[in-house]
C-alpha positions as CSV (number, residue, x, y, z in Angstrom):
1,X,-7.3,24.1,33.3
2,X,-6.3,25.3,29.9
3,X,-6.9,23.8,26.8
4,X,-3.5,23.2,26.1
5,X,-2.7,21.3,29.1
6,X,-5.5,19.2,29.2
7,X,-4.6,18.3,25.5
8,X,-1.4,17.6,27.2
9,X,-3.0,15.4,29.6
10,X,-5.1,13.3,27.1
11,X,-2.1,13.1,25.0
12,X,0.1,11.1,28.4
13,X,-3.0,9.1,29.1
14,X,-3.6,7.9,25.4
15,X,0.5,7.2,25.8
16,X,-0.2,4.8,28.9
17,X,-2.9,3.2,27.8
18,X,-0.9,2.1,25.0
19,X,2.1,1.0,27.2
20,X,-0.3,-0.7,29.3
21,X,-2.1,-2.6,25.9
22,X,1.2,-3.2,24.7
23,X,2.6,-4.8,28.0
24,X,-0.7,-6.9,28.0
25,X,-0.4,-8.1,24.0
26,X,-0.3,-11.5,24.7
27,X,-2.8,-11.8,27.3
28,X,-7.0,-11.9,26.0
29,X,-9.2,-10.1,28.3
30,X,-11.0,-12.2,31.2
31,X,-13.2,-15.0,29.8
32,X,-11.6,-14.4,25.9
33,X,-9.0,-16.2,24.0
34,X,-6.3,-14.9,21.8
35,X,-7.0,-16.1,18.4
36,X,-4.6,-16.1,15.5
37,X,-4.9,-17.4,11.7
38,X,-1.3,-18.4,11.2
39,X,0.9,-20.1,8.7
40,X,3.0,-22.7,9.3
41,X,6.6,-22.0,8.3
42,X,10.3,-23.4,8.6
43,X,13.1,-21.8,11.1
44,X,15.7,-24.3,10.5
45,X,14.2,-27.6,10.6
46,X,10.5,-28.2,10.1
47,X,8.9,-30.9,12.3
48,X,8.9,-34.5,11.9
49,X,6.3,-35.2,14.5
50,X,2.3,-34.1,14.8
51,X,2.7,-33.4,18.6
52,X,5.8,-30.8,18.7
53,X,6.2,-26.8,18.2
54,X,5.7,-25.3,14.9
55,X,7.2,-22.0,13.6
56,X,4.4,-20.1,12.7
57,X,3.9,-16.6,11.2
58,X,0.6,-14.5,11.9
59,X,-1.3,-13.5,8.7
60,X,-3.6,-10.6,7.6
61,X,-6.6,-12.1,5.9
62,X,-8.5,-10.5,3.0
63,X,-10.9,-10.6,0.1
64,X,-13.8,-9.4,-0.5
65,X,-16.4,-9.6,2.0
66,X,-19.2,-11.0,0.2
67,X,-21.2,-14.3,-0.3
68,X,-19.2,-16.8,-1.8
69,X,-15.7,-14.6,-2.6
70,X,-12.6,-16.1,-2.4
71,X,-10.5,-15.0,0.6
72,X,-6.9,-14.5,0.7
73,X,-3.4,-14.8,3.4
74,X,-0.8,-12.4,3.5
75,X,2.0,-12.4,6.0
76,X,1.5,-9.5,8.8
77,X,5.3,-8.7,8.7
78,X,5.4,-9.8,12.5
79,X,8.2,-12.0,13.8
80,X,8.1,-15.7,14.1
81,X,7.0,-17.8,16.9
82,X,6.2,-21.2,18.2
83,X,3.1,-23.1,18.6
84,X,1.9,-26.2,19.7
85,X,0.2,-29.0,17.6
86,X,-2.4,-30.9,19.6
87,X,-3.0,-32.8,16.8
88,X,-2.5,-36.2,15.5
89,X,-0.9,-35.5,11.7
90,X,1.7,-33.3,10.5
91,X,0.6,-30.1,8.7
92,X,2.4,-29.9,6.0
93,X,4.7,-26.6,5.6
94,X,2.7,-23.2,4.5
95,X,-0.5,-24.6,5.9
96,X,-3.4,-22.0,7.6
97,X,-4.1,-22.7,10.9
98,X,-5.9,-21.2,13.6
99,X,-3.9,-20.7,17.0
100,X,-5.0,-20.2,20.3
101,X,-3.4,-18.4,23.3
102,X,-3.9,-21.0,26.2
103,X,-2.1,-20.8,29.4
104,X,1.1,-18.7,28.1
105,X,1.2,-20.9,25.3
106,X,0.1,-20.9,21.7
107,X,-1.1,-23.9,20.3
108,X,-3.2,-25.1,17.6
109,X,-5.3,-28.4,16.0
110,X,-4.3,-30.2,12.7
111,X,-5.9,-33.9,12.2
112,X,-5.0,-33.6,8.7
């Protein structure tokens, strides 16, 4: 086999591994969980109940990575979706909160 084509042939493998990964984005390998630091965010009408689906945007988080240095939230530029409160209060809009991918569903805790 020549160089070229096995270049060639890394090159379509690299392609469907990524196909694959990308078919597979929301599910967490066996025995993980898909976690996400989201923000919670309006679509048209935010909540007015603890126990419903929130909009929620995924966020990139930064700062420094050092003893005691503040860190920081930035929107990921990824579309909205929906997740679940389990919790008993209702977070109030632009609140950080950590979601989980359970079951096909994302959902999160806020007790307030």
């Amino acid at each position: 086999m020549t160089v070229a084509a096995s270049e060639a042939q890394r090159l379509r493998l690299d392609d469907t591994r990524m196909a694959d990964s990308h078919t597979r984005a929301e599910q967490a390998p066996d025995g993980c969980t898909a976690i996400l630091v989201c923000q919670t965010t309006k679509v048209t009408t935010y909540p007015t109940s603890a126990k419903a689906y929130y909009a929620v945007q995924a966020q990139l988080v930064g700062g420094t990575e050092t003893e005691g240095s503040a860190g920081s939230y930035s929107s990921d530029g990824t579309s909205v979706f929906y997740a679940l409160n389990l919790g008993s209060v209702i977070p109030p809009q632009g609140t950080i909160v950590v979601c989980y991918y359970v079951d096909y569903r994302w959902v999160f805790r806020y007790d307030g």
